[in-house]
C-alpha positions as CSV (number, residue, x, y, z in Angstrom):
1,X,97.7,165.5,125.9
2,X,99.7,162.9,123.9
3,X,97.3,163.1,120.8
4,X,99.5,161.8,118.2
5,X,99.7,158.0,119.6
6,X,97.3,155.4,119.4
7,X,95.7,154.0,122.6
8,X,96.7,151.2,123.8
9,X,99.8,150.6,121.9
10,X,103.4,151.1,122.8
11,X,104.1,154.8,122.3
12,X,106.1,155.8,119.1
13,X,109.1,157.3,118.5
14,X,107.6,161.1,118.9
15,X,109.0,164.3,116.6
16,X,111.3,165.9,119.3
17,X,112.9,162.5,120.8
18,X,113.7,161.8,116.5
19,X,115.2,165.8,116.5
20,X,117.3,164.6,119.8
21,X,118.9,161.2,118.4
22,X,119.1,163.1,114.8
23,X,120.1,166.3,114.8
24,X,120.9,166.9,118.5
25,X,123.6,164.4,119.4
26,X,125.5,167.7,120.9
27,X,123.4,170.3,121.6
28,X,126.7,172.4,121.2
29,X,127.1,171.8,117.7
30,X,123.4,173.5,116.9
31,X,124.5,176.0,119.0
32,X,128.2,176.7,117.7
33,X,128.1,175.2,114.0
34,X,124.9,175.1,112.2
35,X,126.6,175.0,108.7
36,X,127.7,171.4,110.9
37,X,124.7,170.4,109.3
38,X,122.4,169.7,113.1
39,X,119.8,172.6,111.0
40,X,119.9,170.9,107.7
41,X,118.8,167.3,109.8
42,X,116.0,169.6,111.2
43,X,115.0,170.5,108.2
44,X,114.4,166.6,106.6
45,X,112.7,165.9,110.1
46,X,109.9,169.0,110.3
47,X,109.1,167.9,105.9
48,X,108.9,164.0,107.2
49,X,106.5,165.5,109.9
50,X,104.3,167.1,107.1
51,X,104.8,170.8,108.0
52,X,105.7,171.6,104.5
53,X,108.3,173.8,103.1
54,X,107.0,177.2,104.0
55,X,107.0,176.4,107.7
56,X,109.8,174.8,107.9
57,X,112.0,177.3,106.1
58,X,110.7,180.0,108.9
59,X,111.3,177.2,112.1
60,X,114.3,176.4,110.9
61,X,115.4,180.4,110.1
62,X,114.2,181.5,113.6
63,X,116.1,178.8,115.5
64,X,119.3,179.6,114.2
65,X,118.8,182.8,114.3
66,X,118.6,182.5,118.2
67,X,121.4,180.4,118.2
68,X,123.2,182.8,116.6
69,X,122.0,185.4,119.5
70,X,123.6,182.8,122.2
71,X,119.2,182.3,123.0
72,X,119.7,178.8,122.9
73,X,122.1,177.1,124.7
74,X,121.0,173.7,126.4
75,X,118.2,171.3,124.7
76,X,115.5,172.6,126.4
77,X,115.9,175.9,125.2
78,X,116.2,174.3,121.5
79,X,112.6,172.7,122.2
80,X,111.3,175.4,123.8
81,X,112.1,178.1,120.6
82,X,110.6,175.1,117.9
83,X,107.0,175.1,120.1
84,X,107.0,178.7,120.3
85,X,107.6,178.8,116.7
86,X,104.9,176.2,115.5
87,X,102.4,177.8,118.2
88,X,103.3,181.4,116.8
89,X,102.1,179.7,113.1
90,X,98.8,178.4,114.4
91,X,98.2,181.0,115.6
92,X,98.9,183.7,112.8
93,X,96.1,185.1,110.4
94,X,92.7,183.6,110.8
95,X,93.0,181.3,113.9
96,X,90.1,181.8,116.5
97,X,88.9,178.1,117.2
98,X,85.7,178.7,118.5
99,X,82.3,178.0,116.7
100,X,80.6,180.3,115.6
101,X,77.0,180.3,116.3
102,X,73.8,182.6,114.9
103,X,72.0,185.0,117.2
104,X,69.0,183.2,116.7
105,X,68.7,179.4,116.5
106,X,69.4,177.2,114.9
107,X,72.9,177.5,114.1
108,X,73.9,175.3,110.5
109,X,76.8,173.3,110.6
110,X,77.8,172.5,106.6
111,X,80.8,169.4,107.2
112,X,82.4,168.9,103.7
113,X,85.2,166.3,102.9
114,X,86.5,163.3,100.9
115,X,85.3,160.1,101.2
116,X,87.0,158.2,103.9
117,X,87.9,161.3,105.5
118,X,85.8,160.3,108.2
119,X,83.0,162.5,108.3
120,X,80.1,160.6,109.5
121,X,82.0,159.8,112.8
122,X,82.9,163.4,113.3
123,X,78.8,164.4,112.9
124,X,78.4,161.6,115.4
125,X,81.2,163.2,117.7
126,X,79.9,166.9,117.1
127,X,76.3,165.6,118.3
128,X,77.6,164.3,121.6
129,X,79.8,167.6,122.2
130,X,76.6,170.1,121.7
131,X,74.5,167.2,124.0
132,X,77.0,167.8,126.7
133,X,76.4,171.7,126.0
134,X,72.5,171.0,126.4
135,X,72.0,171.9,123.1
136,X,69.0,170.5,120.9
137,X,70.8,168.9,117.6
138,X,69.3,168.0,113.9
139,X,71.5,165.5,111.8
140,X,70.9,165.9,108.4
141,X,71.9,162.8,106.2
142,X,72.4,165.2,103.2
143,X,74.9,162.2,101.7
144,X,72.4,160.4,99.7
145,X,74.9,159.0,97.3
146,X,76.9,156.6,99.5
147,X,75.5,153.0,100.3
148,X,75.1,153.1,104.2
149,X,75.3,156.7,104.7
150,X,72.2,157.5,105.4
151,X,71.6,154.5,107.8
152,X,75.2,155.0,109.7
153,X,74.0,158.6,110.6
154,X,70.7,157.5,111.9
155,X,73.0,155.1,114.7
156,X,74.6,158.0,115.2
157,X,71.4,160.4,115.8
158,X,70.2,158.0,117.8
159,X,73.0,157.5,120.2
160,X,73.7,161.3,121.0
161,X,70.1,162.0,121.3
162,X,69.5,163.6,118.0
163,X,66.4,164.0,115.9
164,X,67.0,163.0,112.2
165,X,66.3,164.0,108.7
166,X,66.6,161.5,106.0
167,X,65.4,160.8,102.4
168,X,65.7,157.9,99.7
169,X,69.3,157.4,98.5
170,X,69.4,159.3,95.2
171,X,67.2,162.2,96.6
172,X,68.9,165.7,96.1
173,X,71.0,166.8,98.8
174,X,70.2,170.5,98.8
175,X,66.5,169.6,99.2
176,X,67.6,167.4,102.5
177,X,69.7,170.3,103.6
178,X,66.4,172.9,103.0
179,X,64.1,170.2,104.7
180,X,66.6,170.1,107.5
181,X,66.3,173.6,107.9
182,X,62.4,173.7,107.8
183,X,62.3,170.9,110.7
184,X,64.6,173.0,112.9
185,X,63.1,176.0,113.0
186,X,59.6,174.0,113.4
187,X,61.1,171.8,116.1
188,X,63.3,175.0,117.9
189,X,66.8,172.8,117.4
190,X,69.7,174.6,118.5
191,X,71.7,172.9,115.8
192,X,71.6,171.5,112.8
193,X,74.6,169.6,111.3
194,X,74.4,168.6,107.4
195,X,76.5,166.2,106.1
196,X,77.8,166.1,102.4
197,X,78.6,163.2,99.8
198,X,82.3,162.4,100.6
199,X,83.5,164.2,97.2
200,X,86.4,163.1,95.2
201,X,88.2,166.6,95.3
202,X,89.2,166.3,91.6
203,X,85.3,166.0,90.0
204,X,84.0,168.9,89.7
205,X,81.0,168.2,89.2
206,X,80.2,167.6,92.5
207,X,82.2,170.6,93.8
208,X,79.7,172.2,91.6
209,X,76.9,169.7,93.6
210,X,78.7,170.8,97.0
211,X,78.2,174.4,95.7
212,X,74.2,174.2,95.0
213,X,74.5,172.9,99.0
214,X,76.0,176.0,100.3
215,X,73.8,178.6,98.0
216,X,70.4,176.6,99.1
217,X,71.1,176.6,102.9
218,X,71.9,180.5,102.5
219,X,68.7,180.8,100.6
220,X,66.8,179.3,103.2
221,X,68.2,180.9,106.2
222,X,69.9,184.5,105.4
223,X,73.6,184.0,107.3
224,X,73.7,180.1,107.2
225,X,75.6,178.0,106.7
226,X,77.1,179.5,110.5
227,X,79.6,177.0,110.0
228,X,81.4,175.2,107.3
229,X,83.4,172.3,108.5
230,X,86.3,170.5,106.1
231,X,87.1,167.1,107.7
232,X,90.6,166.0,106.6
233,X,93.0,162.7,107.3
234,X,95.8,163.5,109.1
235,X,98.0,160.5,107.8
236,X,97.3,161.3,104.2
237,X,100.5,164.2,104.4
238,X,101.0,167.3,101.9
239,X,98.0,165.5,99.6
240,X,95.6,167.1,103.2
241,X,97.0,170.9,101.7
242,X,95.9,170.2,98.3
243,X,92.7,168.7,99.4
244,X,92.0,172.3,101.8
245,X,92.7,174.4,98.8
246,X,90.4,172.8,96.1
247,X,87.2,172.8,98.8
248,X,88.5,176.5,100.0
249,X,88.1,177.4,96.5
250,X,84.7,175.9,96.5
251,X,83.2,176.9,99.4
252,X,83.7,179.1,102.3
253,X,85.7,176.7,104.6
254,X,85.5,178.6,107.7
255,X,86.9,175.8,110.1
256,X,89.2,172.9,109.9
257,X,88.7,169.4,111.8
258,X,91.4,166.7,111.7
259,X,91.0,163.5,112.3
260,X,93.3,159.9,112.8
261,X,96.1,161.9,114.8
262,X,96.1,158.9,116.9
263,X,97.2,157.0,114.3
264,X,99.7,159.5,113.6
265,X,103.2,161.2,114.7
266,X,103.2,163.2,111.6
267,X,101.0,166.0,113.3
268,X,102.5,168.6,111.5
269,X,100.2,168.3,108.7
270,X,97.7,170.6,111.1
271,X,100.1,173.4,110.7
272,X,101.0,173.2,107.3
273,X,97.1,172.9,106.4
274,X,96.6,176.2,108.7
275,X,98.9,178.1,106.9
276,X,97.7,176.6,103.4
277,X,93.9,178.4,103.5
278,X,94.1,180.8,106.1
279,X,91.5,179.0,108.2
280,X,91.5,178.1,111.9
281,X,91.9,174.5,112.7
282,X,88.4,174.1,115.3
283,X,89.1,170.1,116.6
284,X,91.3,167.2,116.4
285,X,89.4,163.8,116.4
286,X,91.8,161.7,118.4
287,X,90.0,157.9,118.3
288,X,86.9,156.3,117.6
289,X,85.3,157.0,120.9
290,X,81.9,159.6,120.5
291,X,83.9,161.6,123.5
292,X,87.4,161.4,121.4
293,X,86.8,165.2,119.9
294,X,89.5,167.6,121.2
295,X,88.7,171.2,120.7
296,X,91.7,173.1,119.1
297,X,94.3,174.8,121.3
298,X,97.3,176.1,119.4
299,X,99.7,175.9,123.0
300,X,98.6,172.5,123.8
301,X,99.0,171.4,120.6
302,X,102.7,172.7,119.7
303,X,103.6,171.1,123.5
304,X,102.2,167.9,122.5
305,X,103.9,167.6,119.6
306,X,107.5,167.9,121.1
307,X,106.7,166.1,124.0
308,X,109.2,163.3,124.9
């Protein structure tokens, strides 16, 4: 998959070839001496990768444990028992990747995040993924705060074949969101994606604002929002966790999309996020391209990330 390098650039030094030159000189010494200090250098290199301390502790407890067993015994094996373990996290608790949708249309799409986060592009990408699905898709430019915002998801509509619903800037975004329902249901759309200021996660006034989002939606179509999408940066580190856990405590985050892990080998932010909130990671945005939206698959994912 090679998600976690940038196109068109030479590729980086990658997680398991750093574990190799680092910790791995002589697989032998993992194998026969951790207190050597091979597990303590895998430590510092899973926290540089972002995949916190609680993962790490339990990666780095279940390899030696099996090479205390004699389980691992050449460097495959040592790779092979780290991309069980991360795939085993992802997939622990509540981890089913797929959508959910309503019984009857349209199906609402809340996507929350901070500014910068990129959010817009991932509406734009979301669009184009539903288009290929044959789907009939809403955009709802419910960020009427930000200069632009309203106009950059109007390029967006239009691209992916989307019909639109806009207001002034200043306009309240739970009345766009309401309006956005109203037009779908008139219209039969399949899907309707709201968008959200890009809120600063420490104001809570407009967590409160993001709030008064949520309840009109639900107010407006029993069961809605279906969806509710928090876009985070996946070369902003452990400040990602604390981000999930103030809009988890706002909202009911039921799905996780991270984006820049092209511009990233620290990919290990996705788990330690997972395991932060107890919410299923749904895609990876891997570039800028409308098509560059990789729907989550735990096995895929932990392969890719020790690749070589």
């Amino acid at each position: 998959m090679r998600l976690l390098r940038k196109k068109g650039e030479l590729p980086q030094r990658t997680l398991w070839q750093r574990i190799k030159d680092v910790a791995l000189m002589d697989v032998g010494v993992a194998v026969r001496g951790v207190e050597a200090g091979s597990l303590e250098l895998l430590e510092e290199l899973l926290l540089e990768a972002d995949f916190g301390v609680p993962v790490t502790m339990r990666l780095v407890e279940e390899v030696e444990q099996r090479a205390k067993r004699g389980d691992i015994k050449t460097s495959d094996e040592f790779q092979e028992a780290l991309r069980e373990g991360i795939e085993v996290a992802l997939r622990a608790g509540n981890s089913d990747a797929s959508l959910t949708t309503s019984a009857a249309p349209p199906t609402v799409i809340l996507v929350v995040g901070v500014n910068g986060a990129g959010k817009t592009t991932l509406i734009g990408k979301l669009s184009e993924h539903f288009r290929h699905e044959r789907k009939r898709v809403l955009i709802a430019a419910g960020d009427t705060f930000r200069a632009g915002a309203i106009d950059q998801l109007r390029v967006w509509a239009e691209r992916t074949g989307a019909e639109f619903i806009g207001a002034k800037a200043g306009s309240d975004p739970a009345a766009v969101a309401f309006d956005a329902i109203d037009a779908a249901v008139s219209r039969r759309a399949d899907i309707v994606i709201v968008d959200t200021a890009g809120r600063l996660h420490t104001s809570e006034n407009l967590m409160d604002e993001l709030k008064k989002v949520a309840r009109v939606v639900a107010k407006r179509l029993p069961g809605a929002p279906h969806e509710t999408l928090l876009v985070l940066d996946g070369t902003i580190g452990q400040n990602a966790v604390q981000q999930a856990k103030i809009f988890a405590a706002a909202v009911p985050v039921s799905g996780l999309v991270v984006t820049k892990l092209d511009g990233t080998a620290r990919g290990g932010i996705v788990v330690a996020v997972h395991e932060a909130i107890d919410v299923p990671v749904k895609f990876l945005s891997v570039g800028e391209g409308v098509e560059d939206l990789v729907p989550f698959d735990a096995a895929a994912f932990s392969e890719d990330l020790l690749s070589d």
